[in-house]
N, C-alpha and C positions, 0 to 999 in steps of 0.2 A: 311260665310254661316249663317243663319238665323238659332236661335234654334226652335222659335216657328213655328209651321206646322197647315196646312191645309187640309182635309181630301174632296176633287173634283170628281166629274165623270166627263168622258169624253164624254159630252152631243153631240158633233157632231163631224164627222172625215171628212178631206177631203185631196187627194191628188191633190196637183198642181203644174202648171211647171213641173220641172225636180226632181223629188227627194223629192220636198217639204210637208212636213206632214202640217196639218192646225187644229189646236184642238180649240174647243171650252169646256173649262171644266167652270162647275156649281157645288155650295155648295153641297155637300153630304146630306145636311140638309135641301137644300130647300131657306134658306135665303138668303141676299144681301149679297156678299162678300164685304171684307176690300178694304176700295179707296186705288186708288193706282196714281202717278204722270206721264203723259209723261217720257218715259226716263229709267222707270222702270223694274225690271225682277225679276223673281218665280224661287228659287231654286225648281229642279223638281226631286223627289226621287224616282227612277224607279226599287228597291231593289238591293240585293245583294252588300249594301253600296255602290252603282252607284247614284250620286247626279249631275245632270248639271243644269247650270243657262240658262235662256233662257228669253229673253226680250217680254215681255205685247205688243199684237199689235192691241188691242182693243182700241175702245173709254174710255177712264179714266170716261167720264161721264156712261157709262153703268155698274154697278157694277152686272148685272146678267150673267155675262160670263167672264172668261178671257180667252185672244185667243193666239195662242200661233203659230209661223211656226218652223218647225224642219228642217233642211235639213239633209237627209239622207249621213253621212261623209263616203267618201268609206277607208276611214283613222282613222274611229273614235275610243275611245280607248273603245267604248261599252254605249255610253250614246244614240246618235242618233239612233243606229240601236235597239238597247233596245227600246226605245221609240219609233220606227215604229213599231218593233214584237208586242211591249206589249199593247199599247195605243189602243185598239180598243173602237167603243163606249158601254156604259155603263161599262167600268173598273173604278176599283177606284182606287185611286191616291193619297200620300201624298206632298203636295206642301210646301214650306216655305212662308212666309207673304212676298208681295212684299215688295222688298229695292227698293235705285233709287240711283247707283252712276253715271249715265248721265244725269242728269239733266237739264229742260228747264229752260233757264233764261226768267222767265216773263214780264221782262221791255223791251226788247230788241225794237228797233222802226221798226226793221225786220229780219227775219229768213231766212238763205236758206240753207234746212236739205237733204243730197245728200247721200242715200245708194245707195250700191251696195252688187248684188243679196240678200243673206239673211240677207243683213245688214239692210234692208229698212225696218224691223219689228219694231224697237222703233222709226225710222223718220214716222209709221201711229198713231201712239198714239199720236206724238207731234203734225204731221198734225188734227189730231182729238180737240186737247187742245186748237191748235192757232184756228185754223177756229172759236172754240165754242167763245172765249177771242174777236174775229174779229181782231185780231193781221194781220197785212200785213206778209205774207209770201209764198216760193215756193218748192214746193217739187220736186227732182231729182231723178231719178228709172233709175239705169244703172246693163243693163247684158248681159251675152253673146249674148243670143234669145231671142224674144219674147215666145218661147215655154218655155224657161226653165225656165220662171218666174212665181213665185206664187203673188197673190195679183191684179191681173191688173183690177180681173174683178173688185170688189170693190171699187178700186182705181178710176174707170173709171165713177160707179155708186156713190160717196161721194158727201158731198154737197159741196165739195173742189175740185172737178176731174177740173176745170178751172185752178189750180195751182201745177198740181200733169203733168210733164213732164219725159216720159220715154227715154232713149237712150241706145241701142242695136249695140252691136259690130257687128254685119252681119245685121246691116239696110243702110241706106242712109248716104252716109257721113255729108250730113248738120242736120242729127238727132245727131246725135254723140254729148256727152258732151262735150262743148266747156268752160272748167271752165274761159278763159280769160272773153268771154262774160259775163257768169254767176255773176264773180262775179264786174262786171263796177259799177260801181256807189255806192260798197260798202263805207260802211266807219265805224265811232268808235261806231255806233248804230247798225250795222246790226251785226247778231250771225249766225254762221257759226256752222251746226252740222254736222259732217262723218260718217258712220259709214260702215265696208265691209272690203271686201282683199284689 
């Protein structure tokens, strides 16, 4: 956990999918917040010593927002649902300075970054990084529904949606992730990032 803090409002809220909280939090202060890397996540301090980490799903190049999706855990031990109750907009927020223990390898001669449901939130910051680098890469969106996923509009609207493929357990069987396919033609240049149940 990160000692130094960040003191954010929760400049826009939005529910999406099933469950998914979607925050956009901005400097308390007005300023550019701290860059931060693909890959990376904001300890998020929601009181009562309840601290959860949660992965940056912004553009890395935009430092006037960091975005953030929560899913509401029907299991959770008090971070998620705290952060649905509490996070409304204009609250204020202490955050930790982004860390990044998943980090993009920038050399890679290609990418292909596969979340599933809320795991897809640090694979839009990488898609964000690579598309900006013009790095060859593709991105995999697996979940249950199309309803219960947050992101799609965005994802649909980027200037990367040609490389941004989704696959839904109640769609078409030839949507369905077919990782043999996915990963043909890999070899010791291409990086492979997971992330999900």
């Amino acid at each position: 956990m990160s000692e130094e803090t960040l003191t954010v409002v929760v400049q826009r809220r939005q529910e999406q999918g099933n469950g998914v909280l979607v925050l956009d939090l901005a400097s308390a202060d007005g300023r550019a917040l701290p860059p931060f890397e693909a890959g990376a996540h904001v300890d998020l301090h929601l009181g009562e010593g309840l601290v959860r980490q949660y992965s940056l799903c912004g553009d890395p190049a935009d430092r006037r927002v960091y975005r953030l999706g929560i899913l509401r855990d029907p299991k959770s031990r008090g971070g998620s649902i705290a952060a649905h109750e509490r996070l409304t907009e204009g609250a204020v927020v202490d955050i930790g300075v982004p860390r990044n223990l998943f980090p993009l390898e920038g050399g890679a001669r290609r990418s292909i970054l596969v979340g599933g449901g809320i795991g897809v939130t640090p694979m839009i910051a990488m898609a964000h990084a690579l598309a900006a680098g013009g790095a060859p890469f593709e991105l995999h969106y697996c979940g249950r529904s199309r309803s219960s996923c947050a992101f799609l509009g965005e994802l649909a609207a980027a200037p990367f949606s040609a490389q941004v493929h989704t696959h839904f357990d109640d769609g078409a069987a030839e949507q369905r992730l077919n990782l043999v396919e996915v990963l043909t033609g890999a070899d010791a240049g291409t990086h492979l990032y997971v992330c999900g149940p």
